[in-house]
C-alpha positions in Angstrom: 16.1 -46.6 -51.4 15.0 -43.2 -51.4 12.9 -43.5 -48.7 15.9 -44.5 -46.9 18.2 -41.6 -48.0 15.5 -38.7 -47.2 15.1 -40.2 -43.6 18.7 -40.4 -43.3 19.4 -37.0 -44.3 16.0 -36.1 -42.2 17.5 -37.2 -39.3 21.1 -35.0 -40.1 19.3 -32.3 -40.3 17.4 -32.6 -37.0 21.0 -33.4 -35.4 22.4 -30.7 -36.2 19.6 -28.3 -35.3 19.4 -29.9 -31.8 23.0 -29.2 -31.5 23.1 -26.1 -33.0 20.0 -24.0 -31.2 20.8 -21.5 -28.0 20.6 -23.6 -24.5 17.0 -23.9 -23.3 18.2 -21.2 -20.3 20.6 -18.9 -21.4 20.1 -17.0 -17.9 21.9 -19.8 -15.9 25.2 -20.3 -16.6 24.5 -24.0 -14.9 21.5 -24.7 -16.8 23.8 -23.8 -19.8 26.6 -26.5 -19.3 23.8 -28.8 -18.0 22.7 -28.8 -21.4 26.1 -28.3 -23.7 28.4 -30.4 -21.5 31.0 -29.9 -24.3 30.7 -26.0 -23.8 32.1 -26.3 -20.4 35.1 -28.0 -21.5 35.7 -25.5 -24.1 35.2 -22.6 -22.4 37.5 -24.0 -19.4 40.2 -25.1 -21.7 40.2 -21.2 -23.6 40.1 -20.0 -19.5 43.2 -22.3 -19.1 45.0 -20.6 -22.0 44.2 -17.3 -22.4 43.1 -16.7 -18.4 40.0 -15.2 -19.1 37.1 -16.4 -16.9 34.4 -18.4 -18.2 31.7 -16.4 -16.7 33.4 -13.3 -19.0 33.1 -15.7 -22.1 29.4 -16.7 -21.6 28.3 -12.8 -20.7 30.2 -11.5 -23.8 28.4 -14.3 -25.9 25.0 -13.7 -24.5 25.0 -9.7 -25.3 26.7 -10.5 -28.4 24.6 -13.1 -29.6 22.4 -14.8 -27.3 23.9 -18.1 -28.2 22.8 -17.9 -31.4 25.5 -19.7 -33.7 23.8 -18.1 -37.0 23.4 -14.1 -35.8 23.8 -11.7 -37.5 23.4 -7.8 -37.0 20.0 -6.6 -37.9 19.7 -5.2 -42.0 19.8 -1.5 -42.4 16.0 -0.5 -43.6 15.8 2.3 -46.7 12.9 4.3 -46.5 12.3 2.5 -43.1 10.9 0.0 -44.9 13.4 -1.8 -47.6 15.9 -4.1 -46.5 19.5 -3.1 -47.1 22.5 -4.0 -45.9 24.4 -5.0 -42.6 25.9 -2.7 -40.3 28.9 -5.2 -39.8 30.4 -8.6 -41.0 29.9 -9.6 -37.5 28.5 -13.3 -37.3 28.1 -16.1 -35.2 28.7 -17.1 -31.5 31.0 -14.3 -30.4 29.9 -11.5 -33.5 33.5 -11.4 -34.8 34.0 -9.7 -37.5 35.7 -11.1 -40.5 38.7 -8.6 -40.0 39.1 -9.6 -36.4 38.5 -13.2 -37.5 40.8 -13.4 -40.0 43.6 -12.0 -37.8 42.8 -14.7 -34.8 43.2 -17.3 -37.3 46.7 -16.2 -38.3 48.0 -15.2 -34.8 47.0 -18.6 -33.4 47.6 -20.8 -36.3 43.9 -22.1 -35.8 43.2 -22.0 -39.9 39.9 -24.3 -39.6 38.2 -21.7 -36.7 34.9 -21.2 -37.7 32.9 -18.7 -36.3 29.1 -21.0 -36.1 31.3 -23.1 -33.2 31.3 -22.7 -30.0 34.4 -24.1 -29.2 36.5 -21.7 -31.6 34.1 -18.8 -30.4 35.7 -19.1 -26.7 39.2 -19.3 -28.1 38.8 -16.3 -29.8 36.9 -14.5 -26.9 39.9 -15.8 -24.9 42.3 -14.3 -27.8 41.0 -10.9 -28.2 40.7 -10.3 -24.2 44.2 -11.4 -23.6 45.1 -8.7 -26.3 43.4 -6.1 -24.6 45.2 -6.9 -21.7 48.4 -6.7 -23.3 47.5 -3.2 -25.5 45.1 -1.4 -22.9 46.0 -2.7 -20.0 42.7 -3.6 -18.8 42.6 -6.6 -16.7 40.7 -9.6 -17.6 38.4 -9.7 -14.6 37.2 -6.2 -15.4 33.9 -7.2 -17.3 33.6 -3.7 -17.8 36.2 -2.3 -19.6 36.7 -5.5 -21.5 33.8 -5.3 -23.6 34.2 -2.0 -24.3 37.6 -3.1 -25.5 35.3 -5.6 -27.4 32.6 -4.2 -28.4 34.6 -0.6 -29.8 37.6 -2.2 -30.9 41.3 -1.5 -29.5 41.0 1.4 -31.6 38.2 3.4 -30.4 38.5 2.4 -26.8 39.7 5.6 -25.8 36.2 7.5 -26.9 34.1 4.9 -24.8 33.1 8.0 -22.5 31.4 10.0 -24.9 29.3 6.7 -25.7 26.4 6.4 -23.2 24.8 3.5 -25.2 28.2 1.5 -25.4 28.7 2.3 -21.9 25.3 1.0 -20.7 25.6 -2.4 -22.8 29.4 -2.6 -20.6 27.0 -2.4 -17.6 25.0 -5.1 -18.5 27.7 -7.6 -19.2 29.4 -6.7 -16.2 26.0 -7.4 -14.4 25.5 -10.5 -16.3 29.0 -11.7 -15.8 28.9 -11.4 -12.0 25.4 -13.2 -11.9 27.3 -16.3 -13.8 30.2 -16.3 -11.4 28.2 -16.8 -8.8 26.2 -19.5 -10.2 29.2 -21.2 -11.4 30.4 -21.1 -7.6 27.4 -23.1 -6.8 27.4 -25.6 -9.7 31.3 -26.0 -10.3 31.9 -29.5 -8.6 29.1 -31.0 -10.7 30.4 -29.7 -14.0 33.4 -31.1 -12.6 33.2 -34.5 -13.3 34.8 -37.1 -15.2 32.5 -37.1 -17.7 33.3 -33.1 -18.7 36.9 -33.8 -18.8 37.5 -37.0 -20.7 37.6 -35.3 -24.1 
């Protein structure tokens, strides 16, 4: 009987790190959906609502957090050497912090959002750029200014300027964005199909 429970709970625990670790090719927005099937419909379906483009959603993920559901900024060292604290509460998919987080969850009325899934990470991607939209007036296919809007905060957008390293990371999405755009051109009819949309 216990033999039975441990492989049972074994086999949970394999499950849930098969579903849970980043897409084999995190490059290739294809190879992506290839993989996580379920990612395409709920990054279309936060596209559909909020109108911000999936290949915006997946760059802003992959700088954030390489599709790591469990990241987490780096410790602060003491002496170099000792492990302190984190620089932020930012966690998960999109690296919201719990500020940000807990203010999504109110505005949309989405009170079981957790930030470890994908499917609410999207939403909220899709959430936060539709509000820069609306307060900065920075369009949603500017890859550019949106993650400086994201990555600064509404707040400190205006100061962007003076930050070359913010302003080189909003180069990099805006690269990586454009390169999944394209390769979502290429691969869109086969995501597609039926069995993407059924859910």
């Amino acid at each position: 009987m216990k033999i039975q429970k441990l492989s049972f709970l074994l086999l949970i625990i394999l499950f849930i790190s098969a579903c849970s670790s980043a897409p084999k090719n995190t490059a290739s927005s294809c190879s992506i959906f290839k993989e996580r099937y379920f990612w395409y419909k709920h990054a279309k379906k936060s596209e559909r609502k909020w109108g911000t483009p999936v290949h915006l959603q997946l760059a802003i993920i992959k700088m954030e957090s390489s599709f790591d559901w469990l990241a987490k900024p780096p410790r602060q060292k003491l002496f170099k050497v000792v492990p302190y604290k984190r620089p932020s509460s930012s966690f998960g998919y999109s690296q919201a912090v719990k500020g940000t987080w807990k203010q999504y969850k109110e505005e949309t009325g989405n009170k079981l959002a957790v930030r470890t899934r994908f499917k609410d990470s999207v939403d909220f991607i899709g959430w936060y750029t539709n509000k820069t939209e609306k307060i900065l007036k920075v369009s949603k296919k500017d890859a550019f200014k949106q993650y400086i809007a994201y990555h600064e905060g509404w707040g400190n957008y205006k100061n962007y300027k003076k930050n070359k390293k913010v302003i080189n990371l909003a180069k990099r999405v805006e690269k990586q964005s454009n390169i999944y755009k394209q390769q979502l051109s290429e691969c869109k009819n086969s995501l597609s199909t039926s069995k993407y949309i059924i859910f």
